[in-house]
C-alpha positions as CSV (number, residue, x, y, z in Angstrom):
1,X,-13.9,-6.1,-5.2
2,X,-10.3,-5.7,-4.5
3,X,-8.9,-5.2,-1.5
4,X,-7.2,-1.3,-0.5
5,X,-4.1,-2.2,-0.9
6,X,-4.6,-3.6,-4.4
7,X,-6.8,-0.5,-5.4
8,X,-3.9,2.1,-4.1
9,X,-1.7,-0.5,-6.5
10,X,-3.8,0.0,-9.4
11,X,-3.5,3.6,-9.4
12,X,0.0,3.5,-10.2
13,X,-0.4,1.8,-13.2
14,X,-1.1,2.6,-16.7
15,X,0.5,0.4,-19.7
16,X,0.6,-0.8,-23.0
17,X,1.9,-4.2,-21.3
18,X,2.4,-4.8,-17.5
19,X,4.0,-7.9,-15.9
20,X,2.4,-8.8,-12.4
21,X,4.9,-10.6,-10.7
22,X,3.6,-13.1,-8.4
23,X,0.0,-13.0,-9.3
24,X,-1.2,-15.8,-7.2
25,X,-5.2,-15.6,-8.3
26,X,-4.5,-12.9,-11.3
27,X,-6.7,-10.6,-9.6
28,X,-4.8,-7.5,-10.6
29,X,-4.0,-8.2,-14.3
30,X,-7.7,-9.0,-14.4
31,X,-8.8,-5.6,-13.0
32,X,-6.4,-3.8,-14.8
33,X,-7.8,-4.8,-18.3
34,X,-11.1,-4.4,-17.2
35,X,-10.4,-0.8,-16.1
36,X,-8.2,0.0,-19.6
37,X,-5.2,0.3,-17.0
38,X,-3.1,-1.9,-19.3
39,X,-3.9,-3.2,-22.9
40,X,-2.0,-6.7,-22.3
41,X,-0.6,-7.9,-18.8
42,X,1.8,-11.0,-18.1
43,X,1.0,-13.0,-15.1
44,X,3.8,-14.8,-13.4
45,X,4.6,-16.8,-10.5
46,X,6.7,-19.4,-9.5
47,X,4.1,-22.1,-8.5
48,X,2.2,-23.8,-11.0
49,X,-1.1,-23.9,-8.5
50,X,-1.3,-19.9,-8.6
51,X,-1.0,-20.6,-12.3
52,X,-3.9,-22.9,-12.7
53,X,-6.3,-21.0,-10.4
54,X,-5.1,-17.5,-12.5
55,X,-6.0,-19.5,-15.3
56,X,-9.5,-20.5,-14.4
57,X,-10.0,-16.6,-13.2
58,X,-8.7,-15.0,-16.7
59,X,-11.0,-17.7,-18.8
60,X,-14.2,-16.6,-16.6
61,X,-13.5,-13.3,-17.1
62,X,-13.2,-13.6,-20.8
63,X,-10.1,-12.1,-20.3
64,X,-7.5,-14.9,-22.4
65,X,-6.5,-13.1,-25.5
66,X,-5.7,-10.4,-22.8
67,X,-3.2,-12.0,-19.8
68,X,-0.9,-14.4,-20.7
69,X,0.2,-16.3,-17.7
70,X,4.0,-17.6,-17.4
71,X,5.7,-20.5,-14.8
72,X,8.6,-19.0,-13.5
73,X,11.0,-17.2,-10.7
74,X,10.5,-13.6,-10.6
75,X,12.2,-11.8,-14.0
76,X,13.2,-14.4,-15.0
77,X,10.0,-15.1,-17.2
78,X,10.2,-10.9,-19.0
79,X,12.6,-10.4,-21.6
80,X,14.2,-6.7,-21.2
81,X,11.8,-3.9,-22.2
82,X,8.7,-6.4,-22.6
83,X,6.9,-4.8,-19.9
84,X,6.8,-1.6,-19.5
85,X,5.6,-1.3,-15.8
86,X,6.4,-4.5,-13.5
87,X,4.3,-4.8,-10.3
88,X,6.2,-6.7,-7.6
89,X,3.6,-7.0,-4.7
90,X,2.7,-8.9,-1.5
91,X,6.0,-10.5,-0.5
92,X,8.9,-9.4,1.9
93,X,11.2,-6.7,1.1
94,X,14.2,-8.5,0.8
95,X,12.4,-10.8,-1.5
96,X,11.7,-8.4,-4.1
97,X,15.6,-7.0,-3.6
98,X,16.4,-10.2,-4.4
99,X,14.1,-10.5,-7.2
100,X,14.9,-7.0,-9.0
101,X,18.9,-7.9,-8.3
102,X,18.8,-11.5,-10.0
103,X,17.8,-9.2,-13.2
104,X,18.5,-5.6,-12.6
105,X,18.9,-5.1,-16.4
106,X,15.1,-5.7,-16.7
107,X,14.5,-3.7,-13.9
108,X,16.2,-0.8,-15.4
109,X,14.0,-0.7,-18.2
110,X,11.0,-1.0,-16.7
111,X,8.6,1.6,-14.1
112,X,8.5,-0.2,-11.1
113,X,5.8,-0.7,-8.4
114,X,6.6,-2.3,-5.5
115,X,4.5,-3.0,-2.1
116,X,6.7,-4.8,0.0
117,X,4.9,-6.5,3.0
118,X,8.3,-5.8,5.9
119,X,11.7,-4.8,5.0
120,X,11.3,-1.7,3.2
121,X,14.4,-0.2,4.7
122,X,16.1,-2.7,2.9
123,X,14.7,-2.4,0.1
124,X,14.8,1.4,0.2
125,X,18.7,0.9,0.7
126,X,19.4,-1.2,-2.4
127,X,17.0,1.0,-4.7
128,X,19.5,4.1,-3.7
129,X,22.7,1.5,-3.6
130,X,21.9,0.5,-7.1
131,X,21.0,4.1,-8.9
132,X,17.1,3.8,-8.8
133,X,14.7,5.9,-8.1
134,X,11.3,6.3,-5.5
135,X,9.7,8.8,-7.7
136,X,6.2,8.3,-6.1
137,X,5.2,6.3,-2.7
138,X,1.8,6.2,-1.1
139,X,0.8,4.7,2.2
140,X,-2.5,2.2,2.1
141,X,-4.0,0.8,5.7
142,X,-6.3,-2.6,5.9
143,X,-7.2,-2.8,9.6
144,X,-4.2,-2.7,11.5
145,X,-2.0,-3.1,9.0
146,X,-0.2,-0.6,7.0
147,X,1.3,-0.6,3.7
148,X,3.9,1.3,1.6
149,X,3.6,0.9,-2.2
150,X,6.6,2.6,-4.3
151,X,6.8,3.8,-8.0
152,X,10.6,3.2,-8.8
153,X,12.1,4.1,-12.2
154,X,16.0,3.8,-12.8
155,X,17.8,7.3,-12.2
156,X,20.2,7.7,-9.8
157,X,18.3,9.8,-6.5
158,X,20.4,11.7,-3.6
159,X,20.5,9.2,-0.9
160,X,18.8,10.0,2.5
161,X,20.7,12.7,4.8
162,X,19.5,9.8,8.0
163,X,19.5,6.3,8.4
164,X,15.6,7.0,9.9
165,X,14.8,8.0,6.4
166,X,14.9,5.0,5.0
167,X,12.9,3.6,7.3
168,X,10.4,6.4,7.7
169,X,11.2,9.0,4.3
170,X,10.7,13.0,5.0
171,X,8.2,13.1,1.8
172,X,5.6,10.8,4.1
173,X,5.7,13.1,6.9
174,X,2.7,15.5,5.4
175,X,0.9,11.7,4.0
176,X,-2.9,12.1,5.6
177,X,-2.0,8.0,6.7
178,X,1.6,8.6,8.1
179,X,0.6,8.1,11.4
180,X,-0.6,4.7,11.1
181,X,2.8,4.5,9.2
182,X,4.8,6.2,12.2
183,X,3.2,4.3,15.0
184,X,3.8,0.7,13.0
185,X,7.5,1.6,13.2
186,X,7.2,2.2,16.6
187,X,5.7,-0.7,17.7
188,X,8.3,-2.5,15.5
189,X,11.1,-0.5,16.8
190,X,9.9,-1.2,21.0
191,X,9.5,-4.5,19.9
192,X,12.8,-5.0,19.0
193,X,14.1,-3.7,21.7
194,X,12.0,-5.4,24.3
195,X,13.3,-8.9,23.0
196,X,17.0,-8.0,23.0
197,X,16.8,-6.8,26.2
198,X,15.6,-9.6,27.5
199,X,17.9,-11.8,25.2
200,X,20.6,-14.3,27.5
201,X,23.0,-12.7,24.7
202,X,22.6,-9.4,24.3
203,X,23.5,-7.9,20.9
204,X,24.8,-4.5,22.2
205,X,25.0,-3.2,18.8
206,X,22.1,-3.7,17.3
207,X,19.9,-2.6,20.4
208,X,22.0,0.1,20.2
209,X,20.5,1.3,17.0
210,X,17.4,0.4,17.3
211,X,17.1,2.4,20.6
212,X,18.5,5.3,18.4
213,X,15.5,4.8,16.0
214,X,13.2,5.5,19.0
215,X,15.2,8.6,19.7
216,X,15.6,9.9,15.8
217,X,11.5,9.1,15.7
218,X,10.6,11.4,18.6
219,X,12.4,14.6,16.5
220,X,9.8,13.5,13.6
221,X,6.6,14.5,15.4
């Protein structure tokens, strides 16, 4: 049984081939053959011990002629157009920035679904920066943890009007789990502000903006 943030990741997908990058166990290339989600999925990550325990998961399963696996950093391992929809899940923000700007021509002609674990305001930057799209994002809790997952084509999309936007975007507000979303950013946000505060070298700047975040949040509920 998958876990609800993997589930909310399944929904989003539906492919003749999909690439999970950074499988680790394979679980989602695994459920999404089972479920006719994909008809072939490529399994990748950059550590050949994910690999071998994927491996041993997509043989139980019955599942070989079905996932290939491949050793390799991020998109690197796709040639452009092989996947149709690339899942990029379960690793920082900036990681997956990183990961999509190493090979943004692959990106580009791919659907792209994305649950960063911190950093989305970064990554929601670049996405706008570099002409792609959030057509879709849905918000997934696991305890007390909250997650964003994002459906991202290539098509330029008219930036945010507010910095807050891109770290809390208007077309969340009305999401039945945005408060769970909201309050995460705010506990984020104090956080932040409690440490530089305290800080022997106070970066003024910086707790500058984050104190304005605080401020811009109140006008959101």
């Amino acid at each position: 049984m998958l876990t609800p943030r993997l589930e909310c990741i399944l929904k989003y997908v539906n492919a003749e081939t999909a690439a999970d990058i950074g499988t680790d166990h394979a679980y989602i290339p695994i459920e999404l053959i089972k479920r006719g989600l994909a008809k072939k999925v490529i399994a990748a990550d950059v550590r050949q011990g994910p690999i071998d325990i994927a491996n041993a998961n997509i043989e139980k399963n019955g599942l070989c002629s079905k996932i290939e696996t491949r050793l390799g950093s991020g998109l690197s391992v796709l040639k452009k157009g092989e996947a149709d929809t690339i899942i990029i899940a379960g690793m920082g923000g900036e990681l997956i920035r990183d990961i999509l700007s190493s090979d943004i021509e692959t990106a580009k002609a791919s659907i792209l679904v994305l649950q960063p674990m911190n950093s989305q305001y970064e990554l929601r930057k670049w996405l706008h920066d570099n002409d792609f799209s959030i057509v879709s994002e849905d918000i997934e809790c696991e305890e007390h943890h909250v997650y964003n997952i994002m459906v991202v084509k290539y098509g330029k999309q008219t930036k945010f009007e507010t910095d807050i936007e891109y770290h809390l975007p208007k077309y969340l507000y009305e999401h039945e789990k945005f408060g769970a979303l909201y309050d995460k950013k705010k506990r984020e946000f104090e956080k932040i502000v409690t440490g530089l505060e305290r800080s022997n070298n106070v970066d003024e700047q910086k707790l500058k903006y984050y104190k304005k975040c605080i401020e811009s949040m109140r006008r959101i509920k």
